[in-house]
C-alpha positions in Angstrom: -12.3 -12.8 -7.9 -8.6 -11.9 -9.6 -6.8 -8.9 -7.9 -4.7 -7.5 -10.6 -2.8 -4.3 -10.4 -1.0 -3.2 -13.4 1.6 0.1 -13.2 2.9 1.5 -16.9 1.6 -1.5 -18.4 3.8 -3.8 -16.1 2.0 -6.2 -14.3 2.6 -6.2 -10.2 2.9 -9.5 -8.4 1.1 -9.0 -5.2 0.3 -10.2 -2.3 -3.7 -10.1 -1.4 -2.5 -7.9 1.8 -0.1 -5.6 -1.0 -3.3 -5.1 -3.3 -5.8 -4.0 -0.6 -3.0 -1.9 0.9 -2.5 -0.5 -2.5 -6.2 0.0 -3.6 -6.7 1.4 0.0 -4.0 4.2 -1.1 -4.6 4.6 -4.5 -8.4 4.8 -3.7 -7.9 8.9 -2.4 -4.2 9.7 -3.5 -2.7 12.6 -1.2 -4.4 11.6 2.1 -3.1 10.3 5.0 -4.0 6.9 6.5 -3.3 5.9 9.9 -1.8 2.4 10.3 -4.9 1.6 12.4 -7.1 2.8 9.4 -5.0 0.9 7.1 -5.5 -2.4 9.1 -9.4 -2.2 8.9 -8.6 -2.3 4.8 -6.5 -5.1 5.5 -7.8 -7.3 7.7 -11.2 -7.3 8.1 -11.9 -10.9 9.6 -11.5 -9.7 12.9 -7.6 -11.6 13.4 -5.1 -9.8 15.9 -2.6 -8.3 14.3 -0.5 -5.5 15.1 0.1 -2.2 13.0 3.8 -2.4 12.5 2.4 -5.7 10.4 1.2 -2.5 8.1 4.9 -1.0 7.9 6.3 -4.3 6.4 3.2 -4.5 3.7 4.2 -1.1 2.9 8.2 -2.0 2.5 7.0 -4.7 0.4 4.2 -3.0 -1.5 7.0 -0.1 -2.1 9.9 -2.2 -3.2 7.5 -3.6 -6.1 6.7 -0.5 -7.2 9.6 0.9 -7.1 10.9 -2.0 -9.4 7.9 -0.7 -12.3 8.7 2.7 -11.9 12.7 2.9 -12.1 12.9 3.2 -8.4 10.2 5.8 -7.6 9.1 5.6 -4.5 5.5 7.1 -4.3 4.0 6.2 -1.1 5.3 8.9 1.7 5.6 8.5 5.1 4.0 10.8 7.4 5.9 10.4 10.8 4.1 9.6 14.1 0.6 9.3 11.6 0.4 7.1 8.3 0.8 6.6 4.8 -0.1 8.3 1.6 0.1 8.1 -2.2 1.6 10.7 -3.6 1.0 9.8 -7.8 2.0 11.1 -9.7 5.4 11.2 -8.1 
C-alpha cells in the first residue's frame, strides 16, 4: 500500500510514522489528541516507545508542512494534553 499525502497540490515526503500521525490529525480536525492516544495510531505492534517520541514526529510532521504552506503552522499544541489540527489555518 502507497501512503501519499498531498497539500495544495504539493506532494509531502513522509515518513510512515509522519503519515499516520498526520491522517490521525487530519482524520477529526479541531480535537485534541493525547500523546498516548497518538502513539496507539502510531505504533500499534506493541514496541516500547515513549510519548515524547510523538513530539519529535510532530516537529518533523510540522516543519514539512510548513514548507507547502509558506510556513503555516497548523497543528497546535495544547499544553500538559496533546495535539490538534487546526485547518484551515
Amino acid at each position: 500500500m502507497a501512503l501519499r499525502a498531498t497539500l495544495r497540490g504539493q506532494v509531502l515526503d513522509l515518513t510512515p510514522a509522519e503519515f499516520k500521525l498526520l491522517r490521525t490529525l487530519a482524520a477529526q480536525p479541531g480535537r485534541v489528541y493525547s500523546r498516548n492516544a497518538v502513539l496507539d495510531q502510531l505504533h500499534t505492534d506493541g514496541r516500547s516507545v515513549t510519548d515524547r517520541a510523538v513530539d519529535s514526529h510532530v516537529r518533523n510532521l510540522r516543519r514539512k508542512l510548513a514548507a507547502a504552506t509558506d510556513g503555516v503552522d497548523p497543528i497546535r499544541s495544547v499544553y500538559g494534553v496533546g495535539y490538534a489540527l487546526e485547518w484551515p489555518p
